[in-house]
C-alpha positions in Angstrom: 86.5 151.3 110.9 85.3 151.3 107.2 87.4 151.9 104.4 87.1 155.1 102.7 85.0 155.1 99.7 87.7 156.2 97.5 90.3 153.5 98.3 87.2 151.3 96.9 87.0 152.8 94.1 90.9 153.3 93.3 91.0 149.2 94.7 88.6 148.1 91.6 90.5 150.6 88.8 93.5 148.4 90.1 92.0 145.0 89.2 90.3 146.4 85.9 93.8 147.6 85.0 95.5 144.7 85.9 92.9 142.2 83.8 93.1 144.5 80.7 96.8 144.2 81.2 97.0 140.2 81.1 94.3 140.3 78.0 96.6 142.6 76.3 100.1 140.6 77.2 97.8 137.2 76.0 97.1 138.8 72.7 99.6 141.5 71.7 98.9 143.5 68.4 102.1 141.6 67.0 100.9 137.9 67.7 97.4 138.6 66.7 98.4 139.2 63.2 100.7 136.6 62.8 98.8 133.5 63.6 96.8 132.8 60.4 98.3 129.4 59.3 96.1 129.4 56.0 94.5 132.1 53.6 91.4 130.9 55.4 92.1 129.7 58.7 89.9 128.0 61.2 87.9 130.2 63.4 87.7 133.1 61.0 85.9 135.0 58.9 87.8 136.2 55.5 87.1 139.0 53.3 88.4 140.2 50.5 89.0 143.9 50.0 90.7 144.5 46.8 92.7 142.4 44.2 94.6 143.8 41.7 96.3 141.9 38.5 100.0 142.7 37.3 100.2 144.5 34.0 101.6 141.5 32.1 98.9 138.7 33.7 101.0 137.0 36.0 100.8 137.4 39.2 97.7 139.0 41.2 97.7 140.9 44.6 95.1 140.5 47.0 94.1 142.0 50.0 91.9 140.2 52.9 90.7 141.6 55.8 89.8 138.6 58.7 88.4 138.4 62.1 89.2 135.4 64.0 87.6 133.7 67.1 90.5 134.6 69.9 89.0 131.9 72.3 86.5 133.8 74.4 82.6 135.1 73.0 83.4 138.4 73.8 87.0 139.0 72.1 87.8 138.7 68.2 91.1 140.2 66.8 91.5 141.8 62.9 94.1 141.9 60.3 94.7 142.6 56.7 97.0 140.1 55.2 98.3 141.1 51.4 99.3 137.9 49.3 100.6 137.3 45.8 98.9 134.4 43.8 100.4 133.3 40.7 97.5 133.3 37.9 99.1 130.4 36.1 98.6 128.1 39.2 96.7 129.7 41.7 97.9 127.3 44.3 101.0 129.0 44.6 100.0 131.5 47.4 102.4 134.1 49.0 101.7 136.2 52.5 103.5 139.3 51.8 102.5 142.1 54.4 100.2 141.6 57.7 99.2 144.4 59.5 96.6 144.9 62.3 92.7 146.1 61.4 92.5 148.9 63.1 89.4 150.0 60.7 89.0 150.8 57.2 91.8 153.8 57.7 94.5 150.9 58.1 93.5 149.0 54.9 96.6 148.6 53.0 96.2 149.7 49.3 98.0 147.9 46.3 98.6 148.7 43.1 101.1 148.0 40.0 104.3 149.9 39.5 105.2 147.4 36.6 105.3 144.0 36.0 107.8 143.3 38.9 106.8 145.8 41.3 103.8 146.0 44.1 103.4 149.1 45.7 101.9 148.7 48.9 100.0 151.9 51.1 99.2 151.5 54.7 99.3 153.8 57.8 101.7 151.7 59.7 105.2 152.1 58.6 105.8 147.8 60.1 104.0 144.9 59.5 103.2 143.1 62.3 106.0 140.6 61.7 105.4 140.0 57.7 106.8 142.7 55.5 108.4 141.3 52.4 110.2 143.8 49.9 110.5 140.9 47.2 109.2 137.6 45.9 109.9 135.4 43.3 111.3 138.4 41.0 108.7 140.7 42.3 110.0 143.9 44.2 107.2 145.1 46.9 107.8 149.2 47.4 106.2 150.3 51.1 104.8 154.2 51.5 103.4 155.1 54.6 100.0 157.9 54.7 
């Protein structure tokens, strides 16, 4: 006896499901923002979107947006990553917000409140593990579009 077509068909949405499943659970939204060990890390390709300078010179925000190489040809994973440099040494470099690129809608938009405050503007109301609300003196204010 032959199976019936549409166990066949119900049999292969299974094993789609199942593989999109384990790809997900290997790279979760959460984990695929969080593993950029350097403003420029290996495997990836780094953008940036908009930098902004504080009113009194110091410090400068700056958004990147990055693709990285997940492993496989067919799969990269996106992120915006907000940092603060300081303009007196550059060097000094701080990740301050991380959230995933979902396209240009989820681009985080900075801008100056004062000399110690950041206000950040993104869709998400999380980071995907890095939110900061300060940083050496500098409060970071979060609203949500």
């Amino acid at each position: 006896m032959k199976p019936s077509p549409i166990l066949s068909y119900i049999g292969s949405a299974l094993v789609l499901m199942i593989a999109l499943l384990l790809v997900w659970a290997y790279f979760p939204p959460g984990a695929r923002a969080q593993t950029s060990p350097s403003p420029s890390p290996s495997g990836c390709e780094t953008t940036s979107t908009q930098s902004t300078t504080s009113p009194n010179g110091a410090w400068k925000a700056v958004t990147t947006e990055n693709y990285c190489d997940a492993g496989y040809t067919f799969l990269t994973t996106g992120y915006y990553l907000v940092s603060l440099v300081n303009a007196s040494n550059p060097t000094i470099i701080k990740k301050i917000f991380v959230v995933d690129d979902d396209g240009a809608s989820t681009r985080p938009a900075i801008s100056w409140g004062s000399n110690t405050t950041l206000n950040i503007n993104t869709i998400h109301p999380y980071g995907n593990g890095l939110q900061l609300t300060s940083y050496s003196g500098i409060g970071i204010v979060y609203s949500y579009r």
